[in-house]
Structures are given as C-alpha cells and as structure tokens.
Backbone bond lengths (Angstrom), bond angles and torsions (degrees), N, CA, C in turn:
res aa  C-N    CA-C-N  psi(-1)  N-CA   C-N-CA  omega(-1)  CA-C   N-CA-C  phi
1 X - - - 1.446 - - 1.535 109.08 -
2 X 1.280 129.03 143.00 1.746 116.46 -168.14 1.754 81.61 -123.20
3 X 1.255 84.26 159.36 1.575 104.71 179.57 1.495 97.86 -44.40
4 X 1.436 126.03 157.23 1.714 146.65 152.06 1.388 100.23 -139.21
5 X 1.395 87.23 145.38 1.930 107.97 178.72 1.403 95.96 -120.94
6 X 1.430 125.98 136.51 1.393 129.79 -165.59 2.014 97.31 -138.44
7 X 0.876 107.12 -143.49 1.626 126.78 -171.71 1.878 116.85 149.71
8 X 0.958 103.14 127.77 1.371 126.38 170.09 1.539 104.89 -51.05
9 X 1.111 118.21 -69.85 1.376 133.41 -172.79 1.680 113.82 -69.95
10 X 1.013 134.59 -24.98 1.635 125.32 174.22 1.912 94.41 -150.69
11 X 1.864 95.10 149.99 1.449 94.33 158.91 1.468 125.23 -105.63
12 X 1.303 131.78 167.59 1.519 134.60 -161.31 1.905 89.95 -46.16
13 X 1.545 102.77 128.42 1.358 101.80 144.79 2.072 83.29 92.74
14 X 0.961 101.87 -33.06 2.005 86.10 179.09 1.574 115.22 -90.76
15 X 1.291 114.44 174.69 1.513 122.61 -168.59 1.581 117.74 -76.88
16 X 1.452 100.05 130.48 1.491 103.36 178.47 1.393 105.40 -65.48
17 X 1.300 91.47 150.41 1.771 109.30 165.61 1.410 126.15 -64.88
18 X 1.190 118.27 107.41 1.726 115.52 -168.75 0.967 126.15 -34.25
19 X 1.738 126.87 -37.75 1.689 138.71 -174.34 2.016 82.17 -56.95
20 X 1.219 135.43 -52.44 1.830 122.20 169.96 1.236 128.92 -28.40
21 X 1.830 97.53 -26.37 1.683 84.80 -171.48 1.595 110.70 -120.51
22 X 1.410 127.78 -143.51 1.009 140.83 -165.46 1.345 106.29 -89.81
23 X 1.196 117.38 -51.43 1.644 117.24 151.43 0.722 115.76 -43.02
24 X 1.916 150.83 -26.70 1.155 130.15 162.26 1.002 149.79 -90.11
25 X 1.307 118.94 -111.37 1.842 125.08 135.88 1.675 123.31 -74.98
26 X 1.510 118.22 -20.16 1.151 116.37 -177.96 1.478 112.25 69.53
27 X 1.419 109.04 10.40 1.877 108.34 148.18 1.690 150.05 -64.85
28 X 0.790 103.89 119.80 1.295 97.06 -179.08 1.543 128.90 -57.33
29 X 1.390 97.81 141.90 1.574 91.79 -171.40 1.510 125.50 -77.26
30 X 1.404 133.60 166.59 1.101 151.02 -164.58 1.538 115.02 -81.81
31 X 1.265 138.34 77.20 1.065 145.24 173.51 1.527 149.89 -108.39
32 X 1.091 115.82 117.87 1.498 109.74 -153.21 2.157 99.71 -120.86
33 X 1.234 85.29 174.58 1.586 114.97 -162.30 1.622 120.64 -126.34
34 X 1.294 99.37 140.71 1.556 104.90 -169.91 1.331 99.20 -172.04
35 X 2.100 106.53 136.25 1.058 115.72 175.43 1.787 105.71 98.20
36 X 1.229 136.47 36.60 1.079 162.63 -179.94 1.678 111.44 -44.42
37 X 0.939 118.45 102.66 2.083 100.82 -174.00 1.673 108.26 -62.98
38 X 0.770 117.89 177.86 1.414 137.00 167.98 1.556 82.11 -89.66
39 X 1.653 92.99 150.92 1.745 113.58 174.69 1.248 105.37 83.75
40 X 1.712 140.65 -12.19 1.168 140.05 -162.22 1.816 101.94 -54.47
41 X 1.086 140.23 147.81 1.428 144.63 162.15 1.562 106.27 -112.17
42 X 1.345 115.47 -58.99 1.437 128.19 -165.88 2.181 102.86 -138.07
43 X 1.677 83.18 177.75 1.809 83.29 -179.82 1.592 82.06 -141.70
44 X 1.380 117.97 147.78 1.227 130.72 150.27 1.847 123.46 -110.93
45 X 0.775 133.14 168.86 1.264 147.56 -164.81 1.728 134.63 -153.37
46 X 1.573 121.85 93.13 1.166 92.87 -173.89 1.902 95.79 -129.87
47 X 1.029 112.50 177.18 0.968 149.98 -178.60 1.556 141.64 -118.38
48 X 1.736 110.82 80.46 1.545 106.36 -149.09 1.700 95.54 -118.18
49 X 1.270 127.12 141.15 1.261 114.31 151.84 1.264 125.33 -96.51
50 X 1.348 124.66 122.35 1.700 132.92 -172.67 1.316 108.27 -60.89
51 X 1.327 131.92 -49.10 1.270 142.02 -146.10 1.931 103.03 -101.85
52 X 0.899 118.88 14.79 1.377 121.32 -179.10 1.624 92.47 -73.10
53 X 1.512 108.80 155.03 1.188 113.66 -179.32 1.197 119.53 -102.90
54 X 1.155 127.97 30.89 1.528 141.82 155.67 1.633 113.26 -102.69
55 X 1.470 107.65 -25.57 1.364 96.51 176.15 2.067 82.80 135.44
56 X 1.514 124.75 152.51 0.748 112.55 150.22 1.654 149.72 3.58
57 X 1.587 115.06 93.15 1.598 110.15 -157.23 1.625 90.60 -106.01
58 X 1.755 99.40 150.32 1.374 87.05 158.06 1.627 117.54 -112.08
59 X 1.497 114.68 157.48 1.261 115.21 -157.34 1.970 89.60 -108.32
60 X 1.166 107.66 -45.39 2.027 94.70 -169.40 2.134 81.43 -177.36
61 X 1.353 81.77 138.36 1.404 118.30 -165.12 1.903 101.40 -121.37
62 X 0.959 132.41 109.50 1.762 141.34 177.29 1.585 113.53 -122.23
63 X 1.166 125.84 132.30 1.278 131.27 156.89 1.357 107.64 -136.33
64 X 1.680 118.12 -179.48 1.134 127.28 146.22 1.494 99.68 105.90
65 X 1.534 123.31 17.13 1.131 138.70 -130.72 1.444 80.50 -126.39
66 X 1.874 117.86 107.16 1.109 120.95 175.11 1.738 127.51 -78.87
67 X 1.557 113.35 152.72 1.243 121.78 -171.27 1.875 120.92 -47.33
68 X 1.297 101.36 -2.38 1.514 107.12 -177.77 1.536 93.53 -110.14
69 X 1.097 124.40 -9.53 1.398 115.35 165.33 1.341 126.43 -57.88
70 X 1.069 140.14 122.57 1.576 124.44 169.08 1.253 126.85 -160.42
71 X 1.969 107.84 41.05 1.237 109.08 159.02 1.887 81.40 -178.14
72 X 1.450 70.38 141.98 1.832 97.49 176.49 1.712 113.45 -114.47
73 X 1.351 117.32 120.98 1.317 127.30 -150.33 2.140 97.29 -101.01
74 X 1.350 100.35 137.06 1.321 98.16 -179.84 1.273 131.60 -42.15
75 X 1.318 122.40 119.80 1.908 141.11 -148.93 1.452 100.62 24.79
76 X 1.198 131.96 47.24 1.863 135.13 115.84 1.237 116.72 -88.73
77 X 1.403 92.02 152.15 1.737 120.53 165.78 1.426 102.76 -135.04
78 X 1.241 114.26 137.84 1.300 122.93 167.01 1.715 105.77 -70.93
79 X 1.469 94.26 162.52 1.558 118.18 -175.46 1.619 127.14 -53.04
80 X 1.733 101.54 -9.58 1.332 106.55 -146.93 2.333 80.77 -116.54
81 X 1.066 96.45 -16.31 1.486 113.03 -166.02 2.015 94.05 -75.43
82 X 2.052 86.34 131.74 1.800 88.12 -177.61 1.484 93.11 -130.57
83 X 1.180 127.04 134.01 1.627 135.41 -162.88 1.770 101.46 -97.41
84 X 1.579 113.05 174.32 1.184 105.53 174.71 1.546 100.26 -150.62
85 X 1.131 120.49 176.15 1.388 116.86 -156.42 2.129 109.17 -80.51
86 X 1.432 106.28 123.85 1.297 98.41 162.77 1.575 128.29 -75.90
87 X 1.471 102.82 -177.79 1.849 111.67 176.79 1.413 90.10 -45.21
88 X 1.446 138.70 -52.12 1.353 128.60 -140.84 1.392 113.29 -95.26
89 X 1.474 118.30 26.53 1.607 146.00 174.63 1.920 114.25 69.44
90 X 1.678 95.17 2.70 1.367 104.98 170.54 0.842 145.99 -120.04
91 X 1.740 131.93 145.94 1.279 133.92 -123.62 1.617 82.44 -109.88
92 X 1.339 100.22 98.01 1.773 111.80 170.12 1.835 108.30 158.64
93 X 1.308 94.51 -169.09 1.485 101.11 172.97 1.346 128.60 -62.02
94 X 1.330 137.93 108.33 1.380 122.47 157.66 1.057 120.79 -106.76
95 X 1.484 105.62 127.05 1.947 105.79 -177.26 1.595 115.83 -96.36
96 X 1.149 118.68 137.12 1.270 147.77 170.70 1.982 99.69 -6.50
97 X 1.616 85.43 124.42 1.553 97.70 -174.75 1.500 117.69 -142.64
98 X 1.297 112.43 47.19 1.231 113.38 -152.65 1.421 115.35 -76.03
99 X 1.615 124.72 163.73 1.809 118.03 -164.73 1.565 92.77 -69.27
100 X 1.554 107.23 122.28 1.856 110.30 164.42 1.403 128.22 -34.43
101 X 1.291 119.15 122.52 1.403 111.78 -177.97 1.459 110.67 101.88
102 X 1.385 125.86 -25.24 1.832 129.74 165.35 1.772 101.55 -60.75
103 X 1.071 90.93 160.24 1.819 119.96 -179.19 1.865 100.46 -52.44
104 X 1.120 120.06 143.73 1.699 92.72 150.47 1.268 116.20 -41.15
105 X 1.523 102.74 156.29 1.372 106.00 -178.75 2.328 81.71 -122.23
106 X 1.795 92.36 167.67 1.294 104.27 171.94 1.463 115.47 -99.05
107 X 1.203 124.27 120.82 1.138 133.14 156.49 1.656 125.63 -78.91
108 X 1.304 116.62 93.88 1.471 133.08 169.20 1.410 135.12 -31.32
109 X 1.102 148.14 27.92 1.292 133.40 -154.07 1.781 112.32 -65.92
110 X 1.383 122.47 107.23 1.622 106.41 -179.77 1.463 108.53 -107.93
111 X 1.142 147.62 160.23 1.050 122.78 -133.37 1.686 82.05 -165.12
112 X 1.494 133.27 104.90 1.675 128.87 -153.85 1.574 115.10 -121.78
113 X 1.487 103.33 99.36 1.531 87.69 -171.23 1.567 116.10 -83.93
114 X 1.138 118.39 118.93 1.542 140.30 -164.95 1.833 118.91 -87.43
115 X 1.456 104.50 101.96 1.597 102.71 162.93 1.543 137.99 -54.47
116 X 1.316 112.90 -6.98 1.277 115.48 171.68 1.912 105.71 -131.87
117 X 1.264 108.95 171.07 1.665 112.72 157.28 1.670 121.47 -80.18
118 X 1.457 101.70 123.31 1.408 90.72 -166.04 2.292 121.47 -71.64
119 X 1.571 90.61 -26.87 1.581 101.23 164.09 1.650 96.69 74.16
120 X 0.943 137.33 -2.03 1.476 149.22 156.30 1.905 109.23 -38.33
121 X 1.591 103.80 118.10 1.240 98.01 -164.66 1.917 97.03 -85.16
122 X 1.151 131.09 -165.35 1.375 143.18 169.98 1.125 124.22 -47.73
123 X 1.322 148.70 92.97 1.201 130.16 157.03 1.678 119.90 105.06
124 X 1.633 75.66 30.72 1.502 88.15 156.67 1.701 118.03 -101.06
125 X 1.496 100.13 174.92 1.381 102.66 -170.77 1.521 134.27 -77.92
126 X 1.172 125.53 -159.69 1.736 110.44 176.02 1.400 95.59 -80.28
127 X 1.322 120.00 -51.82 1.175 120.15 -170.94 1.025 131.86 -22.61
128 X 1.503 108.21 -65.22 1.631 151.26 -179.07 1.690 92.42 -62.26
129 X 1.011 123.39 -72.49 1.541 119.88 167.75 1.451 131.16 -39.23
130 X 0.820 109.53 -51.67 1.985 125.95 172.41 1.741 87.68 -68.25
131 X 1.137 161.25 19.05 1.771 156.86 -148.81 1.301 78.23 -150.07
132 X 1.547 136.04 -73.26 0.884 149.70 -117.78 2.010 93.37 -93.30
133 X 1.063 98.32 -52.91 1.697 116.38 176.52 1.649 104.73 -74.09
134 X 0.913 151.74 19.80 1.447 151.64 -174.96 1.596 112.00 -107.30
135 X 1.220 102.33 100.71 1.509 108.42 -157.61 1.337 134.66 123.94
136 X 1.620 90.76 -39.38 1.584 111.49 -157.60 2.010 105.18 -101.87
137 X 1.390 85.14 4.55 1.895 90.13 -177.04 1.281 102.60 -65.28
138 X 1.765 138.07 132.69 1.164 131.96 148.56 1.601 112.27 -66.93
139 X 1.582 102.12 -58.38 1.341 100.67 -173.67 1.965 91.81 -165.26
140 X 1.238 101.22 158.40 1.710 100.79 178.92 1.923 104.73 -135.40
141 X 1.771 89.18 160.93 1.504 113.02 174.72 1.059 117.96 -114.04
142 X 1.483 110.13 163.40 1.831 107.44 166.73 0.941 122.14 -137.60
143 X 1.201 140.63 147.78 1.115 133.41 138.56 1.491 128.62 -128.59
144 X 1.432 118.11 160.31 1.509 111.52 -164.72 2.007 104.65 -134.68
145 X 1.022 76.40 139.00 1.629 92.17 178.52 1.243 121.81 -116.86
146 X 1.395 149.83 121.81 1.517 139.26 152.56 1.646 119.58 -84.02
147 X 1.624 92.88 174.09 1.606 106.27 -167.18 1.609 96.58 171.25
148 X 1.735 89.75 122.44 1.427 111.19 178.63 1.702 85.76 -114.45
149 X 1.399 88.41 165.91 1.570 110.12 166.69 1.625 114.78 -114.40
C-alpha cells in the first residue's frame, strides 16, 4: 500500500474551502494519512504554492510529526508537531491569498515519510528543511488544492 494524502474538506485538484484562506479564518485544513511505510521515524508536511507570482511561496512547513500520527484536524496540530517559518515571515499556517483576479492558483500539500528524526528546532526555513530531509525521504504524497480570490 504506498502512502495517500486525502482531506475531508476538498478532493485532489478541487477548491479549498475559504475558512483556509485569508478570506477566511486562515485555518488549516483537515488532513489525514494512510498507507504508512515500514521504517517511518517522523512525517513532515509542507505546503507550497507553485503559481505565486514571485516564484514559488511557502504557505506552512510541519515536522516532527510522529508515526502514530495520521490525521491533522482543521487548525490543529498535535503536540508532537514543530512548524517552520512561511512566505509571510510566520512561524505557522498561512492559507492561500492569492492577488484578486489571478487564475486559481495550486496549493501543494506533500506530505514526507522520514527514516530518521529530523531534530530541527522552530522556525526554520524551507530551505533548511528540504537540507534537512535529503536522504531521509522514505517515500512521499500529495495532494493539491486550488483557490482564486
């Protein structure tokens, strides 16, 4: 069975629910997991939009997210969950805010099941994260969401 990344609230490729974005509540969405590899240690989670017009934005960055974890409940994180800084210089969720009047844009969710613990303190960057995960991928999911304004 290979990992799948799902959500309650939208399916691969359909529109997020506004309470996600900036127009809304700015919660994060509800996402769960299935199909777990053997070797799992940790899960990371990020959240990128491709189509931003600066180039790739990031929206919310999670690790530390243990192997009995396997579903993240709308704007929760479990206890074990350590965030890292988005495009918007803050260390948490930012939901989809795209310039009014652009195309939908795609929202990324990849979702990385990890052979080791990454030990990565708070609020570091994608960068530093994607460095940190290089090697350490068991296997990854996706899912994708849109949202126009």
């Amino acid at each position: 069975m290979s990992l799948l990344l799902t959500s309650a609230l939208f399916a691969d490729g359909e529109m997020l629910p506004t309470r996600s974005s900036c127009d809304g509540e700015d919660m994060s969405s509800h996402l769960t997991w299935t199909g777990i590899p053997d070797g799992t240690r940790e899960f990371a989670l990020t959240m990128l939009d491709p189509d931003a017009p600066g180039g790739t934005f990031v929206h919310w960055l999670v690790w530390g997210l243990t192997p009995d974890v396997h579903e993240l409940e709308e704007g929760v994180l479990p206890s074990c969950a350590i965030e890292g800084t988005n495009g918007f210089g803050r260390v948490a969720y930012g939901g989809p805010c795209p310039p009014r009047g652009d195309r939908p844009h795609r929202y990324v969710f990849t979702l990385s099941a990890l052979s080791s613990n990454l030990g990565l303190p708070e609020g570091v960057s994608h960068d530093e994260l994607e460095a940190a995960m290089r090697g350490n991928v068991i296997e990854q999911a996706q899912l994708i969401g849109r949202y126009a304004r």
